[in-house]
C-alpha positions, 0 to 999 in steps of 0.5 A: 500500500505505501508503494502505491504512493498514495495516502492511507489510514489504518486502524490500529487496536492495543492490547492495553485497550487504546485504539489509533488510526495511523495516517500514512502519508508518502513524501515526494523524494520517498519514505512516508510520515505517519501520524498517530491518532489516539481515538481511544475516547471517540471511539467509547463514545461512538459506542455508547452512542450506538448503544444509545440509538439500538436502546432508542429503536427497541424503544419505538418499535416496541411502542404502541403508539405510533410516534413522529419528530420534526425538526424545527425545519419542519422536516421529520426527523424519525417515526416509528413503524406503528406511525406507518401501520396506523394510517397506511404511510408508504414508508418510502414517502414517510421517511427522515428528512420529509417536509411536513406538508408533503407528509400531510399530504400523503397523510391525508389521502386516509383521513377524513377531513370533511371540508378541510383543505390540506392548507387549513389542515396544515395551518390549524396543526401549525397553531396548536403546536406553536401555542407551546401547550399540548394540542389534542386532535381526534381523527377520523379514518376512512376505514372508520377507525378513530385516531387521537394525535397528541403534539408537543413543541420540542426544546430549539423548535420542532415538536414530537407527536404520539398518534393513539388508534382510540376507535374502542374507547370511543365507540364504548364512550358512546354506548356508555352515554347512549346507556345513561340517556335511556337509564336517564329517560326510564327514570323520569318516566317511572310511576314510583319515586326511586333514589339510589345511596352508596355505601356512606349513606349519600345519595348517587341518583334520584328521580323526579317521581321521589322529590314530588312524593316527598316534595322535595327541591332539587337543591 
């Protein structure tokens, strides 16, 4: 390699435990210089800092929320596969370094959005984010499902958001208020006088009936 004359570098692994990189360099009447780099310290911290990043991975794919980052260019920094999996991305569009606007616009071919142009969209998530607080948004799928995305401004600009698939709970939240407005109706309709106490003897329901029987005020 030297008689190639041509620069070179070699790492270089002590039994002590250090690590060099050699730099060989020819001189122009012959022989070479080389220069001893001692990388010991940068490559640890290369090291951790992978470790780092597999503990980061393992992290995110193992979530169940689906995850994204945007730098404060507005581009995306890293999502997780169930960002994908929720709203049916192509992870060849949805990849690092996508502005946010194209992502949304790939984004909303699956969400419904009744009445909302992908500018109005972009400008209402834009001021929920920039208000510093945590901006909720519910979202509805074409596949019916519900999604509810959360975002929150980062530290330097850019926000991270978590996008939750909370089609069951909605859907039991309805059946629950459906239960209580026909529990509601039964109770006002009912010819006796009805009301409810829990175990500290304080009441938890009462219907009409029983404040006309012992006429009673609502106070």
């Amino acid at each position: 390699r030297m008689a190639a004359g041509k620069p070179f570098q070699q790492r270089q692994e002590l039994s002590n435990g250090r690590s060099y990189v050699l730099h060989y360099h020819p001189m122009a009447e012959g022989g070479w210089v080389t220069l001893c780099e001692d990388v010991t310290e940068r490559k640890r911290m290369e090291m951790e800092l992978q470790r780092q990043f597999e503990r980061f991975d393992q992290a995110l794919s193992h979530m169940s929320h689906g995850l994204c980052m945007f730098g404060p260019d507005e581009r995306l920094i890293v999502c997780n596969q169930r960002y994908l999996d929720i709203y049916g991305l192509d992870p060849a569009v949805a990849k690092p370094g996508i502005a946010n606007r194209e992502l949304l616009a790939h984004w909303m071919k699956n969400v419904d959005a009744p009445g909302m142009s992908l500018d109005a969209f972009y400008e209402k998530r834009k001021a929920g984010i920039e208000s510093q607080q945590l901006s909720s948004m519910l979202l509805h799928l074409k596949d019916g499902r519900v999604i509810e995305a959360m975002s929150r401004a980062t530290p330097g600009g850019g926000w991270v958001s978590a996008h939750e698939d909370v089609t069951e709970r909605i859907r039991y939240e309805e059946m629950l208020r459906d239960k209580n407005i026909l529990l509601d109706a039964a109770l006002e309709n009912m010819a006796h006088g009805l009301c409810v106490f829990d175990q500290d003897w304080r009441v938890v329901v009462r219907n009409r009936r029983y404040l006309e029987i012992y006429e009673l005020g609502p106070d």
